[in-house]
NULUM-764542 format. One record per atom (N, C-alpha, C): residue number from 1; atom name; x, y, z. Coordinates in pm, 1 decimal, decimal comma. Each point is the difference from the previous one (the first is absolute). Layout:
BEGIN
romar_torza_c1_c2_c3
NUM_CA_X_Y_Z
...
This chain:
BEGIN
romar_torza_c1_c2_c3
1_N_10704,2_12473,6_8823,4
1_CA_-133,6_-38,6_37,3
1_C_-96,8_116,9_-19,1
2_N_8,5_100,3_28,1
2_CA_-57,7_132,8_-19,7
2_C_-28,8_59,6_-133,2
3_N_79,9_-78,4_-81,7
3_CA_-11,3_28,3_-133,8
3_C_-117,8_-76,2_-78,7
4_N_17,2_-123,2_43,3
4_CA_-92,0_-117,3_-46,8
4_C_-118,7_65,1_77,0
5_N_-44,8_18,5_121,6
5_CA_-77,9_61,3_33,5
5_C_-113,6_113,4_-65,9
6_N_103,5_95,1_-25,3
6_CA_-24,9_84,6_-64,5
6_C_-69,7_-27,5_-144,7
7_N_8,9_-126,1_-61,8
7_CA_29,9_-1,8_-121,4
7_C_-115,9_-107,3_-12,1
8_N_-34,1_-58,2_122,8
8_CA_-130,7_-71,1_-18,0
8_C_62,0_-180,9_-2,7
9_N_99,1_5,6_19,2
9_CA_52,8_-142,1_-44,1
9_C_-72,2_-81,2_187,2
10_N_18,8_45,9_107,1
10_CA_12,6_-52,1_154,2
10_C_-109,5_74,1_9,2
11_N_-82,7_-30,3_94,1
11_CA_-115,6_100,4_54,5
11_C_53,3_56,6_169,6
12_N_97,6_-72,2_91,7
12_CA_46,9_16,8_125,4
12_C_144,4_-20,1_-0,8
13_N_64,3_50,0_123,5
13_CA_133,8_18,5_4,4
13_C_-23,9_-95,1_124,2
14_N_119,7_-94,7_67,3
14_CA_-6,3_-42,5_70,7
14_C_127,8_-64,8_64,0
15_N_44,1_36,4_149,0
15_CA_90,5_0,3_47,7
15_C_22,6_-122,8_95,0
16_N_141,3_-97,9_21,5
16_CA_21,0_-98,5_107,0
16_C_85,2_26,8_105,2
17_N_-20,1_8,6_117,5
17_CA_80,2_18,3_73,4
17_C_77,1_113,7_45,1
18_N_-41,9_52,1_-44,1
18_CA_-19,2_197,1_42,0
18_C_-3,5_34,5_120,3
19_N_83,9_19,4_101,3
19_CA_-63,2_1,0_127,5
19_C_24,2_157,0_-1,4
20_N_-25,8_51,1_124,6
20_CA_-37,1_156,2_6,8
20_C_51,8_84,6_-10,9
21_N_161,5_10,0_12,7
21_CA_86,9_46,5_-59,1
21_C_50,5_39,3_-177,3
22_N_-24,2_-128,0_-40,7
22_CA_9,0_-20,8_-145,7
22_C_-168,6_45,4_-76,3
23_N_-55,1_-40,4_59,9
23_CA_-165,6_63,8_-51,1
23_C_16,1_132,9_-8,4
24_N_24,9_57,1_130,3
24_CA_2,4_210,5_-25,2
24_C_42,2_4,2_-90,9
25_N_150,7_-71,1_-28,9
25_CA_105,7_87,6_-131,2
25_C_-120,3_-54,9_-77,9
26_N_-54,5_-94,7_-69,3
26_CA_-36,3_-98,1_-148,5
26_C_-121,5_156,4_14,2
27_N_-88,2_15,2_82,1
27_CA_-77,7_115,8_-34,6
27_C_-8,8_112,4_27,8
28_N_152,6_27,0_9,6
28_CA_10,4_166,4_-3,3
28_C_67,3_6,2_-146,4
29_N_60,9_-116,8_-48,5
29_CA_66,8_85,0_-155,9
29_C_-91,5_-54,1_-148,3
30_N_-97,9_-102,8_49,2
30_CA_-66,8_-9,3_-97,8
30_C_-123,0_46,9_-43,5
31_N_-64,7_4,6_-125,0
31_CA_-60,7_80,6_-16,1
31_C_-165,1_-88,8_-8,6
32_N_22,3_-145,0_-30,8
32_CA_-127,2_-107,1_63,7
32_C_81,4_-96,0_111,3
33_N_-84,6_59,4_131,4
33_CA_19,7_-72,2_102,2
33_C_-41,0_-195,5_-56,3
34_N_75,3_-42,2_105,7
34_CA_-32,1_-143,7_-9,8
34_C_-176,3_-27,7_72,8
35_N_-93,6_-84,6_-64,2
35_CA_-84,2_-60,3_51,7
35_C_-57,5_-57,2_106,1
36_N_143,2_-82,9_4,5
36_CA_9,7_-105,0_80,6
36_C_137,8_-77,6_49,5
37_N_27,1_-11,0_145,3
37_CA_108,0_-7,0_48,2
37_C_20,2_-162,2_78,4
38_N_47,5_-108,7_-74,0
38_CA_-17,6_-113,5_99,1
38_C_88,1_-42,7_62,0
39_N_0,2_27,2_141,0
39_CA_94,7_-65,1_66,5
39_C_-45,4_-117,9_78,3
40_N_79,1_-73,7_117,8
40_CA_-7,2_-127,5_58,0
40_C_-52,1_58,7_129,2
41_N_-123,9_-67,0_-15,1
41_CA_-80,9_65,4_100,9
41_C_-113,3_-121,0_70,8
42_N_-11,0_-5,1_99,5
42_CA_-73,4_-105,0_103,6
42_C_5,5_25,3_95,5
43_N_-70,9_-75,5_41,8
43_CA_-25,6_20,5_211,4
43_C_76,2_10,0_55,4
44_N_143,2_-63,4_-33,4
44_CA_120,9_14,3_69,3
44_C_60,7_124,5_-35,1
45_N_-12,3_18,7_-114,9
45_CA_67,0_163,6_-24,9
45_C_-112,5_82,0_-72,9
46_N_-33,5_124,7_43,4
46_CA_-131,0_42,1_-24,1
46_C_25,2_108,8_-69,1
47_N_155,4_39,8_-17,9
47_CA_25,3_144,1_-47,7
47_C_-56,6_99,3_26,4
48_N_-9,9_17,4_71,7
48_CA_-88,7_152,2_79,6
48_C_89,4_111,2_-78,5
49_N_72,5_-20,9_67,0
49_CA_83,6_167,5_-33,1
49_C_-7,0_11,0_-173,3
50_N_26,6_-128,7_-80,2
50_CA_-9,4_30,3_-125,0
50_C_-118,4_60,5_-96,5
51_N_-108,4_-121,2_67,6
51_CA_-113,2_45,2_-6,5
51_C_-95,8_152,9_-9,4
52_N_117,6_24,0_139,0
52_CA_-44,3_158,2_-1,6
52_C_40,3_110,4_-105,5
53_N_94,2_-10,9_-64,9
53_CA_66,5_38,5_-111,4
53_C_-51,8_-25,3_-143,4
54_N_-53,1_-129,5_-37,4
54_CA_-60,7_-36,0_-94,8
54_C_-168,0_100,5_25,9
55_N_-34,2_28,9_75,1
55_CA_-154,3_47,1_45,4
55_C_-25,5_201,0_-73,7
56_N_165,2_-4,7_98,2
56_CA_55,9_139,6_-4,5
56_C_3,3_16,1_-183,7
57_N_59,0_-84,2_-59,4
57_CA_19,9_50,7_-133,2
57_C_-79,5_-40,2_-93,4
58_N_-148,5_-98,6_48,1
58_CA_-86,2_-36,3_-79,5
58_C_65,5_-106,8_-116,7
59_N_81,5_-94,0_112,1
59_CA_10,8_-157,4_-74,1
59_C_-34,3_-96,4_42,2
60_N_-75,7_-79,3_-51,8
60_CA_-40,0_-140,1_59,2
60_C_36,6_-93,0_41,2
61_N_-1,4_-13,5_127,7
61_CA_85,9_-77,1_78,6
61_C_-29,6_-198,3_-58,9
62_N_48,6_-57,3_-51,5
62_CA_35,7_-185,9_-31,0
62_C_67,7_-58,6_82,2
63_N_-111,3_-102,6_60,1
63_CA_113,1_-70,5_60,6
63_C_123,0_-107,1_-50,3
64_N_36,0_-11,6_-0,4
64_CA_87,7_-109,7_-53,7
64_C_48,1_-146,8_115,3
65_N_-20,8_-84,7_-39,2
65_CA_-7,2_-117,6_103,1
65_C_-85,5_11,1_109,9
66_N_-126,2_2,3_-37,9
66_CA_-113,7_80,1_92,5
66_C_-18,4_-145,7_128,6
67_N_67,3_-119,7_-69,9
67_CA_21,1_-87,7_121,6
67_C_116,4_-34,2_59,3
68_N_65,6_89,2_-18,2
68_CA_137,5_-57,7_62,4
68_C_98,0_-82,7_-41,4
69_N_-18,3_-79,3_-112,1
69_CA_33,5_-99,9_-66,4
69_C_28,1_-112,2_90,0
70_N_-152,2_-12,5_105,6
70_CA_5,5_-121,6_77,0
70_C_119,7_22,1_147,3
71_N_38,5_110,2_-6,1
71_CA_83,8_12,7_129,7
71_C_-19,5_10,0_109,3
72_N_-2,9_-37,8_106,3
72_CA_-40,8_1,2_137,4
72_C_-108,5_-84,2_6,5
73_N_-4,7_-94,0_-82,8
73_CA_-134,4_-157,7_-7,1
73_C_-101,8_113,6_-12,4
74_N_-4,9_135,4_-108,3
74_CA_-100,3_59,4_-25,0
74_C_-164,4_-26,6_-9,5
75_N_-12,2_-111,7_-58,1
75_CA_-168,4_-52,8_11,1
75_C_-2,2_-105,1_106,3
76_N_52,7_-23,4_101,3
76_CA_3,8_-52,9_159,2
76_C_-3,8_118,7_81,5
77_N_42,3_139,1_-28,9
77_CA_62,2_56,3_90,9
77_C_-152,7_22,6_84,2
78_N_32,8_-2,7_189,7
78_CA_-71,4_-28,4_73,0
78_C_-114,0_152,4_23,8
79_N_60,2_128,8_-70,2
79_CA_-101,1_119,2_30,4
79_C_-52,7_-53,9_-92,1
80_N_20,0_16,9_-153,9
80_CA_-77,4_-20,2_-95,1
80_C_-55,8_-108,2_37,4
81_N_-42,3_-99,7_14,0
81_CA_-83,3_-93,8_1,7
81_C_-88,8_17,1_81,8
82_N_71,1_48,3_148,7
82_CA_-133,8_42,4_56,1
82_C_-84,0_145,9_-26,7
83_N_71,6_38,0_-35,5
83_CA_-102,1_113,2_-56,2
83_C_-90,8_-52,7_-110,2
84_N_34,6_-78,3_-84,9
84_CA_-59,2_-58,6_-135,2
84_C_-76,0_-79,3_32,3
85_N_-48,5_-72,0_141,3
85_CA_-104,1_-92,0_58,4
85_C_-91,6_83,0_20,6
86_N_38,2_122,4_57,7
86_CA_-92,4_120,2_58,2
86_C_-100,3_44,0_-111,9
87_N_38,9_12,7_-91,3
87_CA_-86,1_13,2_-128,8
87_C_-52,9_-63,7_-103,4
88_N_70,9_-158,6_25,2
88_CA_-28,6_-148,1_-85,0
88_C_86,6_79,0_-170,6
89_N_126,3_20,7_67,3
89_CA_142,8_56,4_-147,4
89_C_58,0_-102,8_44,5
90_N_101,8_-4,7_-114,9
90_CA_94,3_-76,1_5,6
90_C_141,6_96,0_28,5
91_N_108,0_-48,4_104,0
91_CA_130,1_49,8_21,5
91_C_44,3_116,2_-127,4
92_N_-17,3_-29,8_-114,7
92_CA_-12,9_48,7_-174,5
92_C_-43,0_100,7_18,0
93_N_-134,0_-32,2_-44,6
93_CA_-103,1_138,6_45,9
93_C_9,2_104,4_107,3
94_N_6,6_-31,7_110,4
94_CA_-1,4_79,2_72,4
94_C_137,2_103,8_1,8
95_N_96,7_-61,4_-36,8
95_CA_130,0_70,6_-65,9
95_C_-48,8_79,0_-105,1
96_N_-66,1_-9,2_-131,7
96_CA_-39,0_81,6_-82,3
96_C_-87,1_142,1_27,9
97_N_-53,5_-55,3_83,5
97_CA_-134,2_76,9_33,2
97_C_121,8_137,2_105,3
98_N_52,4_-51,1_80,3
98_CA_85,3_107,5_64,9
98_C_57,1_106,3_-92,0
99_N_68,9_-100,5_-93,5
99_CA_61,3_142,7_-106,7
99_C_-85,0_83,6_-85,2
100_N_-98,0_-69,0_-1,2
100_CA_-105,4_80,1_-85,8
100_C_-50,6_97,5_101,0
């Protein structure tokens, strides 16, 4: 990937599922850090600690299944909705707007 990089073929490097452990090593031995790092990330799991690691090494945190894939009756669920009345959002939105 670093090569193509280099070479003009990719304009970004970009990593899945990297959590913070595996991120240090990926950018301590390479020589273009990754971009962008997407893991499974939502209200229910917020990755903090990973997060903090991606910040630390200047990668962009993606969420991946930024809704849950509908788990826990995600666009019913009873905070989100009422929070999402509070502002005339939808259960959706107001989930987006958190991770952002």
């Amino acid at each position: 990937m670093e090569e193509a990089y280099k070479e003009g073929w990719i304009r970004t490097i970009g990593a899945s599922n990297f959590y913070p452990d595996r991120l240090v090593d990926l950018c301590s031995f390479v020589e273009v850090k990754p971009a962008i790092n997407q893991v499974e990330t939502h209200v229910f799991q917020q990755q903090a600690q990973a997060h903090e690691y991606m910040v630390k090494y200047g990668v962009q945190h993606e969420s991946w299944r930024p809704f849950a894939e509908e788990r826990k009756d995600f666009f019913t669920d009873s905070v989100l909705t009422k929070i999402g009345e509070k502002y005339n959002k939808s259960a959706a939105q107001t989930a987006l707007r958190f991770l952002i």
